[in-house]
VOBAVO-721284 format. One record per residue (C-alpha): residue in one letter; y negated, z, x negated. Coordinates in nm, 3 decimals. Last residue first. Layout:
# VOBAVO-721284
@resn: A; north: Y; up: Z; east: X;
...
# end
This chain:
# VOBAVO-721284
@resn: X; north: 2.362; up: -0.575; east: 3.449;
@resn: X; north: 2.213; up: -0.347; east: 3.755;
@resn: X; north: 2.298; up: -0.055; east: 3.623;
@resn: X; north: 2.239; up: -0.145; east: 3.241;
@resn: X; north: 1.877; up: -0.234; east: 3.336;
@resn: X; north: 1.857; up: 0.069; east: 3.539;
@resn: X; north: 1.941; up: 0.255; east: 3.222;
@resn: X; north: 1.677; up: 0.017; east: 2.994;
@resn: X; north: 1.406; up: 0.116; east: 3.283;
@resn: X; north: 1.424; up: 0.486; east: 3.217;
@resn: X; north: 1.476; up: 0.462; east: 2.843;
@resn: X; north: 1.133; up: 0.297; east: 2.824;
@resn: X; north: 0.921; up: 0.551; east: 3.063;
@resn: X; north: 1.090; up: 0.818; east: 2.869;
@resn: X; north: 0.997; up: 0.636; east: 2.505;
@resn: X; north: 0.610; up: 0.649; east: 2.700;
@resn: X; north: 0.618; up: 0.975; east: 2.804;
@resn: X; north: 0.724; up: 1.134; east: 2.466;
@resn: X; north: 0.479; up: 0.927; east: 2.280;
@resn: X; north: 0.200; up: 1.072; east: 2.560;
@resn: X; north: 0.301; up: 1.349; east: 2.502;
@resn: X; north: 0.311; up: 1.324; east: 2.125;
@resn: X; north: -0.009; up: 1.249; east: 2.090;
@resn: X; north: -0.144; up: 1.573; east: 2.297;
@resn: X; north: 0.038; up: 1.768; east: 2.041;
@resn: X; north: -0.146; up: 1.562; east: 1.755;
@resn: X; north: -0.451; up: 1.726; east: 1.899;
@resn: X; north: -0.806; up: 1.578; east: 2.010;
@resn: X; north: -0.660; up: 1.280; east: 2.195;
@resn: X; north: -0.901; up: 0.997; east: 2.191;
@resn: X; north: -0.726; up: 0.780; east: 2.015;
@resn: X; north: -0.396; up: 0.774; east: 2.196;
@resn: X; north: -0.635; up: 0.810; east: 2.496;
@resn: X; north: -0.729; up: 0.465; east: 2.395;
@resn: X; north: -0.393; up: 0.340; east: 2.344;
@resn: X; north: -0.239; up: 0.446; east: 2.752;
@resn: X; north: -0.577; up: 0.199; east: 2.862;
@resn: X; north: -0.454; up: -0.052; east: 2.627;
@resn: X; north: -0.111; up: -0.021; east: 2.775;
@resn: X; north: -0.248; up: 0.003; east: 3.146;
@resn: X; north: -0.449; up: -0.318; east: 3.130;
@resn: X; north: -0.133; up: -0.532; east: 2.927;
@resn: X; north: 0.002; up: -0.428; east: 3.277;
@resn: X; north: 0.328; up: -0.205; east: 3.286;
@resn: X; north: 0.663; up: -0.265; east: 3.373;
@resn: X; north: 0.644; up: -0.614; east: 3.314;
@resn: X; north: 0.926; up: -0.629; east: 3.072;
@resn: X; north: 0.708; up: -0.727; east: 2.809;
@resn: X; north: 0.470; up: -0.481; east: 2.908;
@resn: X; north: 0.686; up: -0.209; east: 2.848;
@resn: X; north: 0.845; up: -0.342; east: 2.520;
@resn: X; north: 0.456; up: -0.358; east: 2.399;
@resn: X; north: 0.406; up: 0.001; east: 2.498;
@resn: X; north: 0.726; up: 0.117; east: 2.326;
@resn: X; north: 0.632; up: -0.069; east: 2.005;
@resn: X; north: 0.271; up: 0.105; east: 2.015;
@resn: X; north: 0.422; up: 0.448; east: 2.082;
@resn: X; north: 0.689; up: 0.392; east: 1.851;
@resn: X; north: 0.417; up: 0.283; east: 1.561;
@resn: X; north: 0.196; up: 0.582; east: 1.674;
@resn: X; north: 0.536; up: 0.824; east: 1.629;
@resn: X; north: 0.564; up: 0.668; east: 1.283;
@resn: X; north: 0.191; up: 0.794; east: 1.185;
@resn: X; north: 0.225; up: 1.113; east: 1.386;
@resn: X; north: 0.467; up: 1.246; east: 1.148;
@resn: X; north: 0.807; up: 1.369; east: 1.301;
@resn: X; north: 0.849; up: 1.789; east: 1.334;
@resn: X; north: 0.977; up: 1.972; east: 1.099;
@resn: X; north: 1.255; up: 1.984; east: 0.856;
@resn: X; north: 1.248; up: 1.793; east: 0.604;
@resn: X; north: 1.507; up: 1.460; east: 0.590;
@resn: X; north: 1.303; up: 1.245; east: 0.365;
@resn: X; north: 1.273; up: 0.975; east: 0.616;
@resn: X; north: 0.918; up: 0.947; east: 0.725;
@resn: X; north: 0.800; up: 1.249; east: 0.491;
@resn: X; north: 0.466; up: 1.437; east: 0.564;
@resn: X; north: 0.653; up: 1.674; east: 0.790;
@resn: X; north: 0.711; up: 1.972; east: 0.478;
@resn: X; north: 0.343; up: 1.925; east: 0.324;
@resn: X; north: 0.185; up: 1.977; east: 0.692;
@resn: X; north: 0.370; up: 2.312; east: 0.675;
@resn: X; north: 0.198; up: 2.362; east: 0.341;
@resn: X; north: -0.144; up: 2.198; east: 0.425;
@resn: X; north: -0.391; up: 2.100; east: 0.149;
@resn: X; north: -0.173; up: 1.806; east: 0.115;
@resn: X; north: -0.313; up: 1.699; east: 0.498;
@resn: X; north: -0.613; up: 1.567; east: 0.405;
@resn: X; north: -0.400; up: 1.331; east: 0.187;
@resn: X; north: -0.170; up: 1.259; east: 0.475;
@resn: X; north: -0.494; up: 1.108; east: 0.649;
@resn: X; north: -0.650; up: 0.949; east: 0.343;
@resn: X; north: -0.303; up: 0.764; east: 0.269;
@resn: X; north: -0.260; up: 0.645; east: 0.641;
@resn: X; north: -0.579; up: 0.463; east: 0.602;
@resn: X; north: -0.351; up: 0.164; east: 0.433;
@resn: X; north: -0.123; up: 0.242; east: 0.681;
@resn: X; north: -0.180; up: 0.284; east: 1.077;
@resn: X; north: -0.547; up: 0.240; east: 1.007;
@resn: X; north: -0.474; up: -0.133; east: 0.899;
@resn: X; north: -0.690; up: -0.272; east: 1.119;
@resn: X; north: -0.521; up: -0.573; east: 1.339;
@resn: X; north: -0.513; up: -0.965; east: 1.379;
@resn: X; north: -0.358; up: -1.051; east: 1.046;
@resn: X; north: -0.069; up: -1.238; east: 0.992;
@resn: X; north: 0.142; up: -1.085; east: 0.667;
@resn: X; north: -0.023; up: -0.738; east: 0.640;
@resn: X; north: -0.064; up: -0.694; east: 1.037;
@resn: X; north: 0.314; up: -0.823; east: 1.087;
@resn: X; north: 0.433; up: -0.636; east: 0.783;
@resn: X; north: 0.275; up: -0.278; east: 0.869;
@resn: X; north: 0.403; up: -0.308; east: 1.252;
@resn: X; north: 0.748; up: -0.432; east: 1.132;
@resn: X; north: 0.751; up: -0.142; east: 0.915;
@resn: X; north: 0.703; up: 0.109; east: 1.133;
@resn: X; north: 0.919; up: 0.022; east: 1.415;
@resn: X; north: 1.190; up: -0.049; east: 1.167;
@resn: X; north: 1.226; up: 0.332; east: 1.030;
@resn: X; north: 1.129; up: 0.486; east: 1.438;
@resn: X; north: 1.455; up: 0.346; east: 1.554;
@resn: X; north: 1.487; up: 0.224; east: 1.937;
@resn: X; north: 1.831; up: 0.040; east: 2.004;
@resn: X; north: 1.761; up: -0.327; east: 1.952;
@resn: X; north: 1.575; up: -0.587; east: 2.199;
@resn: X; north: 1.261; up: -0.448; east: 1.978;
@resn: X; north: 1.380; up: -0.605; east: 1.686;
@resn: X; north: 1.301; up: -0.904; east: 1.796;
@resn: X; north: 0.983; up: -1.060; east: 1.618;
@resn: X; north: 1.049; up: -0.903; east: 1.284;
@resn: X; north: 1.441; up: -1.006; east: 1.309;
@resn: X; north: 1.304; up: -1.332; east: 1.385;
@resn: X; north: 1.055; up: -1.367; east: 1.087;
@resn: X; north: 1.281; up: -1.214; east: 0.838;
@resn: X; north: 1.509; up: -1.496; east: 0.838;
@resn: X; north: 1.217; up: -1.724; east: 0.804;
@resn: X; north: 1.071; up: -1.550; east: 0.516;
@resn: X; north: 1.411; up: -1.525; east: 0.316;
@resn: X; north: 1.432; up: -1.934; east: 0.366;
@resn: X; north: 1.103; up: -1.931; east: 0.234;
@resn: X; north: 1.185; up: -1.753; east: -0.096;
@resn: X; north: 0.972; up: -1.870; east: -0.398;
@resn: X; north: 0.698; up: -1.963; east: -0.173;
@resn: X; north: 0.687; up: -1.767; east: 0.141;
@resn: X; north: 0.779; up: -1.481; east: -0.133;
@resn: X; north: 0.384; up: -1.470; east: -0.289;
@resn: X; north: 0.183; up: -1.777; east: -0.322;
@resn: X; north: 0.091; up: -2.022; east: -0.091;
@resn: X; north: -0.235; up: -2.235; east: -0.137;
@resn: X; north: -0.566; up: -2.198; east: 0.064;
@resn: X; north: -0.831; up: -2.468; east: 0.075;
@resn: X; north: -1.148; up: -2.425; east: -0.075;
@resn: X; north: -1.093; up: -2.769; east: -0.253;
@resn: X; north: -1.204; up: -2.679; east: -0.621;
@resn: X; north: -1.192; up: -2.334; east: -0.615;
@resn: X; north: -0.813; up: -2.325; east: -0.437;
@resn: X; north: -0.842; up: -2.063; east: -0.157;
@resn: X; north: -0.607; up: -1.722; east: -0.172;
@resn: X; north: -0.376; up: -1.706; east: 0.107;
@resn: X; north: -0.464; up: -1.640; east: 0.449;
@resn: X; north: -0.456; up: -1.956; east: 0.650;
@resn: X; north: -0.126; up: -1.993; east: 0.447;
@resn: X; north: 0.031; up: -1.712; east: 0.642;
@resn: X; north: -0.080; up: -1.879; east: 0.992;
@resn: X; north: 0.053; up: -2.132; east: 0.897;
@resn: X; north: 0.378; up: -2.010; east: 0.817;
@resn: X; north: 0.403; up: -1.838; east: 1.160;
@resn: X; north: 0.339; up: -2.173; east: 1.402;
@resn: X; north: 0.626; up: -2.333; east: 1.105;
@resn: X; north: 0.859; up: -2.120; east: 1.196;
@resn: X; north: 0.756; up: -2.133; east: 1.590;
@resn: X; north: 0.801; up: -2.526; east: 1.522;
@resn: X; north: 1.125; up: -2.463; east: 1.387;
@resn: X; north: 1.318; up: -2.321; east: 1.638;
@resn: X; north: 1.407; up: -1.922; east: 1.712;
@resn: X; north: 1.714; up: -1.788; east: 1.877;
@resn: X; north: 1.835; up: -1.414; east: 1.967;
@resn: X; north: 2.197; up: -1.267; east: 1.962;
@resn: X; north: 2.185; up: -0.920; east: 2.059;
@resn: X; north: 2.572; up: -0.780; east: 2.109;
@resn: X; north: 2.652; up: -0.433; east: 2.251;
@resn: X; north: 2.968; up: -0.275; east: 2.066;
@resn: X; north: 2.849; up: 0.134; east: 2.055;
@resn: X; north: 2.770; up: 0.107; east: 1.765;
@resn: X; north: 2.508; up: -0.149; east: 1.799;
@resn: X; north: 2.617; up: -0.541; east: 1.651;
@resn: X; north: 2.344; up: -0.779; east: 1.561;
@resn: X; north: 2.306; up: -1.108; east: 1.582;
@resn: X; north: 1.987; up: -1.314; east: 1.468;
@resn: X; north: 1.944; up: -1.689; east: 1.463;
@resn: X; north: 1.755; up: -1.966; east: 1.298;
@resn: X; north: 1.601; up: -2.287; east: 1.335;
@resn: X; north: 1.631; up: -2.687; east: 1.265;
@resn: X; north: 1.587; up: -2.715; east: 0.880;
@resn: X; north: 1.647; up: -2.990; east: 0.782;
@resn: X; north: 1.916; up: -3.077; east: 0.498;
@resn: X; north: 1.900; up: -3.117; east: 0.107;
@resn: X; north: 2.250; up: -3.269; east: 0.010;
@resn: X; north: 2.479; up: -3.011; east: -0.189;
@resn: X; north: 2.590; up: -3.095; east: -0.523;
@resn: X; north: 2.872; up: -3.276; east: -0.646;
@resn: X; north: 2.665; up: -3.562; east: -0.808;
@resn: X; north: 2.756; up: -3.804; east: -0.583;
@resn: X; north: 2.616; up: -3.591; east: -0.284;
@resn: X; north: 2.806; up: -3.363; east: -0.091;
@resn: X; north: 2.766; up: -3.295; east: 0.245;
@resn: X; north: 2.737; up: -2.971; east: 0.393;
@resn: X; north: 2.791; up: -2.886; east: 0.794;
@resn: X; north: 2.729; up: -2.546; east: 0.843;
@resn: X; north: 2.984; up: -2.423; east: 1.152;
@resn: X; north: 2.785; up: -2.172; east: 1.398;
@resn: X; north: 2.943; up: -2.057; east: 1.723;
@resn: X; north: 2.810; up: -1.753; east: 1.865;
@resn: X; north: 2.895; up: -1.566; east: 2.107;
@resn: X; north: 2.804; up: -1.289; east: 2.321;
@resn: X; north: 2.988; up: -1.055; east: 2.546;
@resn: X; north: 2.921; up: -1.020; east: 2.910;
@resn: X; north: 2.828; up: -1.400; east: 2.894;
@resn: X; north: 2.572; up: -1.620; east: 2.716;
@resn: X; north: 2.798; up: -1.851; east: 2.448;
@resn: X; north: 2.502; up: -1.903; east: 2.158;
@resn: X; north: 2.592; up: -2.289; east: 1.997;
@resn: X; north: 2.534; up: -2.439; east: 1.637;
@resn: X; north: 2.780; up: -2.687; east: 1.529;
@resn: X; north: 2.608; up: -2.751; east: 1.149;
@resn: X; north: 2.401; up: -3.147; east: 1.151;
@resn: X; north: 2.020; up: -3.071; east: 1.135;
@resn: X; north: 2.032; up: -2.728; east: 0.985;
@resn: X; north: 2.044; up: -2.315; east: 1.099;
@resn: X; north: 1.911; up: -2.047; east: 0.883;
@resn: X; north: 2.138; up: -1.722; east: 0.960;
@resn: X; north: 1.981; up: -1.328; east: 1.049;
@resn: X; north: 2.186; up: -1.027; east: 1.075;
@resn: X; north: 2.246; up: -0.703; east: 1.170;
@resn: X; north: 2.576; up: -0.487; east: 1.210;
@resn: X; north: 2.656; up: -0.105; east: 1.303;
@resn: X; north: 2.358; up: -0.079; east: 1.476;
@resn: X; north: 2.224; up: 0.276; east: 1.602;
@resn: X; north: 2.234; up: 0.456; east: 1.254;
@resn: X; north: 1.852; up: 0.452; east: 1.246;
@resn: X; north: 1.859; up: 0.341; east: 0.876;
@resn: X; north: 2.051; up: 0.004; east: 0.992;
@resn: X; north: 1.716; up: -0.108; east: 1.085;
@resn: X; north: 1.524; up: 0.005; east: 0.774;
@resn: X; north: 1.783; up: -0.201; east: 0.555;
@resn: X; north: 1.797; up: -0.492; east: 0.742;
@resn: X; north: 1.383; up: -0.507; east: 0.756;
@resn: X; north: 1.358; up: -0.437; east: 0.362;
@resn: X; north: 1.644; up: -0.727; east: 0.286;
@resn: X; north: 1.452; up: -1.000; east: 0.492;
@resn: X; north: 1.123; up: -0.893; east: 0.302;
@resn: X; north: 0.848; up: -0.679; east: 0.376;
@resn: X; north: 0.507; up: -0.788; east: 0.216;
@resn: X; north: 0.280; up: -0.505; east: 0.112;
@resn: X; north: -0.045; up: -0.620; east: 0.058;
@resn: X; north: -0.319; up: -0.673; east: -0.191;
@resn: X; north: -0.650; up: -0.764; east: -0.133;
@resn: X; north: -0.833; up: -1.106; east: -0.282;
@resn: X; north: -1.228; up: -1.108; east: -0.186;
@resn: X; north: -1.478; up: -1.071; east: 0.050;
@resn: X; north: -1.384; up: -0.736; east: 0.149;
@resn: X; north: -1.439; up: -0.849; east: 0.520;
@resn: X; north: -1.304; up: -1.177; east: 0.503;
@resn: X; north: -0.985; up: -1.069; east: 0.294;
@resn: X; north: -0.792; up: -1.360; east: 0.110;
@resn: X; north: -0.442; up: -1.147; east: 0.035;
@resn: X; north: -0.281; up: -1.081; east: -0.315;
@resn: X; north: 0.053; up: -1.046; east: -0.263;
@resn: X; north: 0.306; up: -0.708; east: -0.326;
@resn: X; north: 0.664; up: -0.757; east: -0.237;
@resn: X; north: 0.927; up: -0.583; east: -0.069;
@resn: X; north: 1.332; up: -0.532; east: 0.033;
@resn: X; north: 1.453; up: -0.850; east: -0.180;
@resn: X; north: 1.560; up: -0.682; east: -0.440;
@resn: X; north: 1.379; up: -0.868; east: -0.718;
@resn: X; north: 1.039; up: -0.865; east: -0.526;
@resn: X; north: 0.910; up: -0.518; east: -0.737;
@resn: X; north: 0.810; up: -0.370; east: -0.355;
@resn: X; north: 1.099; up: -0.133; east: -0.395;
@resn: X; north: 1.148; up: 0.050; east: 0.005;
@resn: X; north: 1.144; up: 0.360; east: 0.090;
@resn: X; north: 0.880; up: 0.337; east: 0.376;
@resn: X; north: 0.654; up: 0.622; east: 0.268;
@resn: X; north: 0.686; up: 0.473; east: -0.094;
@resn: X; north: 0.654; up: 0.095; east: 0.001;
@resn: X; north: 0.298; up: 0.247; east: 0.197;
@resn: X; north: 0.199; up: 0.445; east: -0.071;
@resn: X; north: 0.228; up: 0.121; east: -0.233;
@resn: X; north: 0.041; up: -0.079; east: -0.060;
@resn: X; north: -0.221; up: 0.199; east: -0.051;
@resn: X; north: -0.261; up: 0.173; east: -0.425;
@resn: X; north: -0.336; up: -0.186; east: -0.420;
@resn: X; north: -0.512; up: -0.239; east: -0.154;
@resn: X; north: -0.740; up: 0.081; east: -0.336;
@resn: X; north: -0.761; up: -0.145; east: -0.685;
@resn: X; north: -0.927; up: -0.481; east: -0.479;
@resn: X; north: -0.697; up: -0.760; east: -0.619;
@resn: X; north: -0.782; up: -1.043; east: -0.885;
@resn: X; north: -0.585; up: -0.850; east: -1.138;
@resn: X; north: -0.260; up: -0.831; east: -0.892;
@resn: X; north: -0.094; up: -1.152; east: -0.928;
@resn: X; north: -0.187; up: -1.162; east: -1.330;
@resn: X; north: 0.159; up: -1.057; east: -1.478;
@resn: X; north: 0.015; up: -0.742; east: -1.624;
@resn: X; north: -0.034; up: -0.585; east: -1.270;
@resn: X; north: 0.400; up: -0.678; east: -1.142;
@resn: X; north: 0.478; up: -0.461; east: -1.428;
@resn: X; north: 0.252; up: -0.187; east: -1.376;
@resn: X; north: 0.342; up: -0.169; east: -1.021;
@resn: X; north: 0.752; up: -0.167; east: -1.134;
@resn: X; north: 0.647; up: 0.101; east: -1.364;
@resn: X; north: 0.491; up: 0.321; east: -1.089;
@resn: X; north: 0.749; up: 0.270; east: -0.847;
@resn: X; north: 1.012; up: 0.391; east: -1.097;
@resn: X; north: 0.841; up: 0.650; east: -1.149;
@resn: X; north: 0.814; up: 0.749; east: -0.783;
@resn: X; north: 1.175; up: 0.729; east: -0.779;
@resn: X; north: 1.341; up: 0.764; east: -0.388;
@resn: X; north: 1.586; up: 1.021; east: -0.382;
@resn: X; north: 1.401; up: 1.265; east: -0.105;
@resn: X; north: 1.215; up: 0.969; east: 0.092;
@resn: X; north: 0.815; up: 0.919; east: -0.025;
@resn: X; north: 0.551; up: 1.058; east: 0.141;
@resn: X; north: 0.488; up: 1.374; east: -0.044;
@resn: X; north: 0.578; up: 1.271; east: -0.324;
@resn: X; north: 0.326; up: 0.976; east: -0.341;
@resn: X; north: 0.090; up: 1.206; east: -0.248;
@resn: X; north: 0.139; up: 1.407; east: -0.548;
@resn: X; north: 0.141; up: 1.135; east: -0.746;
@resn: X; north: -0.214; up: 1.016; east: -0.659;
@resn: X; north: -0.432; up: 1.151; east: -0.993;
@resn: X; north: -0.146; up: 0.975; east: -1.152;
@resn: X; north: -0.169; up: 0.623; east: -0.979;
@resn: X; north: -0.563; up: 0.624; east: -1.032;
@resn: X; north: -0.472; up: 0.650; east: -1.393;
@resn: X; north: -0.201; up: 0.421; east: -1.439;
@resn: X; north: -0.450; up: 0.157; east: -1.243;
@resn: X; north: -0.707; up: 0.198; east: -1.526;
@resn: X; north: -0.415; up: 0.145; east: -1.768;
@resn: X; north: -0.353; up: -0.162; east: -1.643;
@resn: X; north: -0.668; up: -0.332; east: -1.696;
@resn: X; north: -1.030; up: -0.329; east: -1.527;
@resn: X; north: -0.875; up: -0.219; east: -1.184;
@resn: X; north: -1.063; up: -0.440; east: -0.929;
@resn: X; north: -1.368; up: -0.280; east: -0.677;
@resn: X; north: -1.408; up: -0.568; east: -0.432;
@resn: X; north: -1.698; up: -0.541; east: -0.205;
@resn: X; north: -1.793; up: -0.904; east: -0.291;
@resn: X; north: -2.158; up: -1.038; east: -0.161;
@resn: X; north: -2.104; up: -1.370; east: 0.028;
# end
């Protein structure tokens, strides 16, 4: 198959494309978030091989895409990482932007609607137990043995949890076993760079070094949506799940860049470019698209709409000739939403 990859030479190629792009960068990018530090931390993570192999654009949009988000893709905190990718269509490694257990806290409690969130692995042998009630519980002693050595024994893995707290005192408590762990790290591996000698794929990347951090960000990934709406973790669950699994374009990132680039030319477009910078103006279409989307799905979930009627509601999305028109239908959709969660409430 004929490669369509186009890989930065050496590092100092990539420092170039990276400067010719600052000003989107700073454009996209929250108020005190350092685009140099971005830079150096891309540099860094480049001369240490994982990125060489890459096509240079994947690797440039992911991180216009850990800039618009906020978040420091370097792997050390926790919030991000950039991993080379097997890509069918490229035919060859891409890069993406991996969000880690840390980045999805921190982008939920950015909405200001939960006043707690988190996730816990659960083992073979702890006192696990979720009380259902008018106000949740749950019971969770780790049971650790001790070897002769003094050192903790290995145990299974059975599951974990989430629980978070909203302000206003509601509890979500949500479960998830192993086999659905082990359903998503499969898929992961099925896109992972192949071995030359067996053509199978090996893991590299955090689901590697830190599986356990994987995990716990697989269930908040997959249930954030029983939380309070927030535009921040909307977003980036929607970029992780179609970096990390597959099974979607990327137009509501990687293509992102050419859109808000178009848009530099702009100078009211250049003060509502910013997710979360706090400019005035009115919300970019890019995270109203990802509440749209996650409002849809919540929708259909609940069986207030057919899958029919949500793809239908997409394709005028698309359609629409004016970001005004987008926003209607946004608009209508988080009404449609907020409607059913009050008679919800009523009838709980």
């Amino acid at each position: 198959m004929e490669t369509r990859i186009e890989r930065f030479k050496n590092v100092g190629e990539l420092e170039s494309k990276l400067n010719q792009a600052v000003k989107l960068f700073i454009a996209v990018a929250p108020k005190n978030y350092s685009i140099t530090q971005l830079f150096q931390t891309s540099y860094h993570i480049f001369k240490s091989g994982d990125l060489q192999k890459c096509d240079g654009n994947s690797i440039v949009n992911s991180l216009v895409i850990a800039a618009q988000l906020g978040l420091d893709p370097s792997g050390a905190s926790g919030q991000a990482y950039l991993v080379p990718f097997w890509s069918s269509k490229l035919g060859g490694m891409q890069c993406q932007l991996i969000i880690g257990y840390r980045g999805l806290i921190d982008l939920i409690l950015r909405g200001k609607k939960i006043e707690q969130i988190y996730a816990q692995p659960v083992y073979a042998g702890d006192k696990f137990k979720i009380k259902q009630g008018s106000v949740m519980e749950v019971i969770h002693e780790p049971h650790v043995r001790i070897t002769a050595n003094l050192k903790p024994q290995s145990r299974k893995l059975v599951g974990v949890y989430m629980r978070g707290v909203a302000v206003s005192g509601k509890d979500f408590v949500s479960w998830m076993p192993i086999d659905e762990l082990n359903e998503v790290e499969a898929r992961v591996l099925a896109r992972m760079p192949k071995d030359k000698a067996t053509g199978k794929p090996y893991m590299v990347g955090p689901w590697k070094t830190d599986k356990v951090q994987m995990q716990l960000k697989t269930i908040i990934r997959r249930d954030y949506r029983m939380l309070p709406r927030n535009p921040y973790i909307a977003l980036g669950a929607r970029v992780d799940e179609i970096a990390e699994l597959g099974g979607g374009e990327q137009k509501t990132f990687a293509d992102a860049a050419q859109e808000i680039k178009q848009r530099l030319d702009d100078s009211e477009g250049q003060q509502n470019l910013a997710l979360n910078s706090g400019n005035s103006g009115a919300e970019p279409v890019e995270s109203i698209y990802s509440a749209f989307i996650d409002n849809l799905e919540y929708l259909v979930t609940e069986k207030v709409i057919s899958k029919e009627k949500a793809s239908e509601s997409q394709k005028l999305w698309k359609k629409a000739e004016h970001d005004e028109t987008r926003r209607e239908y946004a608009k209508k959709a988080a009404q449609r939403r907020e409607e059913h969660e009050r008679q919800k409430a009523i009838i709980q």
